[in-house]
C-alpha positions as CSV (number, residue, x, y, z in Angstrom):
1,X,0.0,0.0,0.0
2,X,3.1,2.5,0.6
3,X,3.8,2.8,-2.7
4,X,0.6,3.7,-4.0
5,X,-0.1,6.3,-1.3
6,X,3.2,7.8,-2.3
7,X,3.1,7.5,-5.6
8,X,-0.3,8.2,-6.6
9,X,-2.4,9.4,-3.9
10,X,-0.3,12.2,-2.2
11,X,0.7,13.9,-5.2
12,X,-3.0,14.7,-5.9
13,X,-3.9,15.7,-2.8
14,X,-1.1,17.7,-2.2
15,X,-1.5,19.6,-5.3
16,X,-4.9,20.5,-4.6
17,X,-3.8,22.2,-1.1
18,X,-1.2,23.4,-2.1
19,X,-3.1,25.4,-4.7
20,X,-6.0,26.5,-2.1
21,X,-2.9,27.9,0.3
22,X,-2.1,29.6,-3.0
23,X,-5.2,31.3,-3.0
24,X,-6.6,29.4,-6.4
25,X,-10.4,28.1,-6.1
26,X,-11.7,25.1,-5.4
27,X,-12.7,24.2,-8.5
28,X,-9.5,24.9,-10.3
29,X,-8.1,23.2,-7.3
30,X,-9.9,20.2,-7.8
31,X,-9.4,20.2,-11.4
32,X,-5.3,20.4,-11.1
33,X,-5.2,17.9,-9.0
34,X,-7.3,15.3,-11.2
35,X,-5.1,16.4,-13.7
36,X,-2.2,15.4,-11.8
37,X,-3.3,11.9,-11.0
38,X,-3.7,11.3,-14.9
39,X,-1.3,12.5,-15.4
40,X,0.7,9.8,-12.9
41,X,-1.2,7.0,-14.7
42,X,-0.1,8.2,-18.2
43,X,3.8,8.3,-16.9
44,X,3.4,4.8,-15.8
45,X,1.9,3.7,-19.3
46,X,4.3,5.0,-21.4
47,X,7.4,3.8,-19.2
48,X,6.0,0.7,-19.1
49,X,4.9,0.5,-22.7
50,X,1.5,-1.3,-22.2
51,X,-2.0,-1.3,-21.1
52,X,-2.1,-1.9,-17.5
53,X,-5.0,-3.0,-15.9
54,X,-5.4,-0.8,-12.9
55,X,-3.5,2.0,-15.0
56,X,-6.5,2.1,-17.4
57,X,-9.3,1.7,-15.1
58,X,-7.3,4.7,-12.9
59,X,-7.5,6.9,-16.1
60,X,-11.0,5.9,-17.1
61,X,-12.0,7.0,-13.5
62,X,-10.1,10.1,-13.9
63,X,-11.4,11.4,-17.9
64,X,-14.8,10.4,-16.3
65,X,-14.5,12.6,-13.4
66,X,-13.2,15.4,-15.4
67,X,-15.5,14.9,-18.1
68,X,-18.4,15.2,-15.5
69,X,-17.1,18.3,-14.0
70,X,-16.5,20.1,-17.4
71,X,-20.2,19.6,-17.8
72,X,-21.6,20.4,-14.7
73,X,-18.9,23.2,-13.2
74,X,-19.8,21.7,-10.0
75,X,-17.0,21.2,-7.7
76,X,-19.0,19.5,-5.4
77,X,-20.4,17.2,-7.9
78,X,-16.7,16.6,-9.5
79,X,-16.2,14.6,-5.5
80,X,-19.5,12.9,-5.6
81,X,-18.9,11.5,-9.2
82,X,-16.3,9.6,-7.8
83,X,-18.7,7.1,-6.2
84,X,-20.2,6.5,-9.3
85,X,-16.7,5.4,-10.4
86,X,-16.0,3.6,-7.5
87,X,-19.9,1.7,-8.3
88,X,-19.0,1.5,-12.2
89,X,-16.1,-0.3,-10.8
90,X,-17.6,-2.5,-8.4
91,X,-19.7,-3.3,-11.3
92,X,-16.2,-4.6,-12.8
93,X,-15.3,-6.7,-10.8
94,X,-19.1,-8.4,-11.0
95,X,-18.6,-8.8,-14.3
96,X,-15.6,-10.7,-13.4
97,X,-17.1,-13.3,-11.8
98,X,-19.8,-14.0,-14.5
99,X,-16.7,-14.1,-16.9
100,X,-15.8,-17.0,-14.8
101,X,-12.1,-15.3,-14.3
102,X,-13.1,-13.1,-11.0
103,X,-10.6,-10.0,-10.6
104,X,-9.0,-10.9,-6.9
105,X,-7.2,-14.2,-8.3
106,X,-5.6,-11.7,-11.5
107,X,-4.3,-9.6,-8.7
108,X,-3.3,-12.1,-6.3
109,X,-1.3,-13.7,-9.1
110,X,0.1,-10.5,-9.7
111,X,0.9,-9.0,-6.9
112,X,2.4,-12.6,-4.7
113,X,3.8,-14.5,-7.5
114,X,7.3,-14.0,-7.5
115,X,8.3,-15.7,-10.4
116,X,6.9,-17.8,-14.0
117,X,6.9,-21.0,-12.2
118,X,4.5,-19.8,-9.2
119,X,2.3,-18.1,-11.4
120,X,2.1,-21.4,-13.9
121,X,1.2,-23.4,-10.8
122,X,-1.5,-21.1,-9.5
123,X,-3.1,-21.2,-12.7
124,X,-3.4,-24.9,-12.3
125,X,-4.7,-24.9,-9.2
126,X,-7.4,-22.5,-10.2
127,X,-8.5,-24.8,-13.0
128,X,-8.6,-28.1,-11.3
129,X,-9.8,-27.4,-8.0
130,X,-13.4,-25.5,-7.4
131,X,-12.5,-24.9,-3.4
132,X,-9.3,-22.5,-5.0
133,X,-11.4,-21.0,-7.1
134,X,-14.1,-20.2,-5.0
135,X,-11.6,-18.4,-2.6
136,X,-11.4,-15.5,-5.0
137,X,-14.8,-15.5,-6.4
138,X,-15.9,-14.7,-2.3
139,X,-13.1,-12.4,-2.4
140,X,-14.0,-10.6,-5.5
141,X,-17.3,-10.0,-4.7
142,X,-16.7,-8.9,-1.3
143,X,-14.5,-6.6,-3.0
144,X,-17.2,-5.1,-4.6
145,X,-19.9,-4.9,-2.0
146,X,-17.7,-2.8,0.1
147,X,-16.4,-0.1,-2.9
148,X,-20.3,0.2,-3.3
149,X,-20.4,0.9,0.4
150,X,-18.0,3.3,0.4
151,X,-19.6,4.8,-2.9
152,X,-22.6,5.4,-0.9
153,X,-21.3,6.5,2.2
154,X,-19.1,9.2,0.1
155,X,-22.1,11.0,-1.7
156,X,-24.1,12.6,1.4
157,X,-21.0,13.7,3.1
158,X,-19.8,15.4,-0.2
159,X,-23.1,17.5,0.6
160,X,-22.8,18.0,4.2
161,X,-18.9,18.8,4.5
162,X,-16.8,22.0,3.4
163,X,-15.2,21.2,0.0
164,X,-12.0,21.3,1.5
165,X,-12.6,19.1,4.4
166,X,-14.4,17.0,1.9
167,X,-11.3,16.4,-0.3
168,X,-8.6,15.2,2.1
169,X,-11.3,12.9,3.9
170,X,-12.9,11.5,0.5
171,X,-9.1,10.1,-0.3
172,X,-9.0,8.9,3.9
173,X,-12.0,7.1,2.8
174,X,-10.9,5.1,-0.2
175,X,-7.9,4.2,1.3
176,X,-9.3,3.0,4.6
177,X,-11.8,1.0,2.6
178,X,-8.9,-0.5,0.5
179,X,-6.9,-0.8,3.6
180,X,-9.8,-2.9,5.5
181,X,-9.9,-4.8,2.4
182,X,-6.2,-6.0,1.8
183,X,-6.1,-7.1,5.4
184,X,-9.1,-8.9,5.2
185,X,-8.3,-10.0,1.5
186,X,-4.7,-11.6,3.4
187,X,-6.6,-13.4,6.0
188,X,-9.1,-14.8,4.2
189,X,-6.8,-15.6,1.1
190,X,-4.7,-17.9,3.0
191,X,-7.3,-19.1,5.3
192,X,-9.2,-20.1,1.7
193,X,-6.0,-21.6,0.1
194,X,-5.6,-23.9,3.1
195,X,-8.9,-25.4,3.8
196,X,-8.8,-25.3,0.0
197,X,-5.8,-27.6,0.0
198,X,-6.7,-29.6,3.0
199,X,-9.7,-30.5,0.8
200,X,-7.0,-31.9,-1.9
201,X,-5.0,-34.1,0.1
202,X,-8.8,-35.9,1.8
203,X,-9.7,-36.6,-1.8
């Protein structure tokens, strides 16, 4: 999670302080600072040179968002579209799971297979036994139950809170939500894997 704060979470919010204790508006302010985290996510793509997953659905979220608030000239409304981002993306990972290829095992594979070989044996185990698999289906959808939580959680307090208030603690929120989830995702990943294994060696 470091990394991702650092790397593409503070720099947004930063700028759009930094621009209100320069005396710019909120709007603007918002604006920069959406700018700024596309900005990040188009970096990344071209160092990289390819489509990333969460790269793309990071810039979809962001051209939406700015999109929105071109339209509207709302800067209120430029915070609240993010839940309907965050639910578009909940949606996602829905559709995952009907796919038959739910988003959390991707990830997983990603993110704790250090090498070829791990990765190659994960995918096995994912096709030949229904107990692995069903370990990230749970944890996909749980996955998106609570971004559509956090979705509708956000929108009210977009209303009742200071813009500026509203900002820092609409980040605070999706990270504590992500945060709650990789902990939980860690528990219940390995919890899954064993029980899922255990289930191997009785048959």
């Amino acid at each position: 999670m470091l990394p991702v704060v650092a790397l593409d979470v503070l720099p947004v919010v930063a700028a759009y302080y930094v621009l209100r204790w320069a005396g710019v508006g909120e709007y603007a302010a918002l604006l920069v600072a959406t700018g700024t985290g596309a900005a990040r996510v188009a970096w990344v793509a071209i160092k990289d040179r390819r489509l990333d997953g969460f790269a793309a659905c990071t810039g979809l979220v962001f051209a939406l968002g700015m999109a929105l608030s071109f339209v509207t000239g709302d800067e209120r409304f430029l915070m609240a579209v993010k839940s309907v981002t965050t639910a578009v993306l909940a949606a996602v990972l829905v559709g995952t799971c009907v796919a038959g290829r739910p988003a959390a095992f991707g990830i997983a594979k990603r993110l704790g297979a250090e090498d070829e070989a791990t990765a190659a044996r994960w995918d096995v185990l994912y096709a030949d036994r229904p107990a692995f698999r069903r370990v990230y289906l749970v944890m996909t959808l749980v996955w998106a139950g609570a971004l559509l939580a956090e979705s509708a959680v956000r929108v009210p307090l977009v209303y009742l809170l200071p813009v500026d208030v509203m900002t820092g603690l609409s980040t605070g929120l999706l990270l504590g939500t992500l945060g709650l989830l990789a902990l939980w995702s860690g528990w219940y990943g390995r919890r899954g894997e064993l029980a899922a294994a255990t289930t191997a060696h009785a048959g």
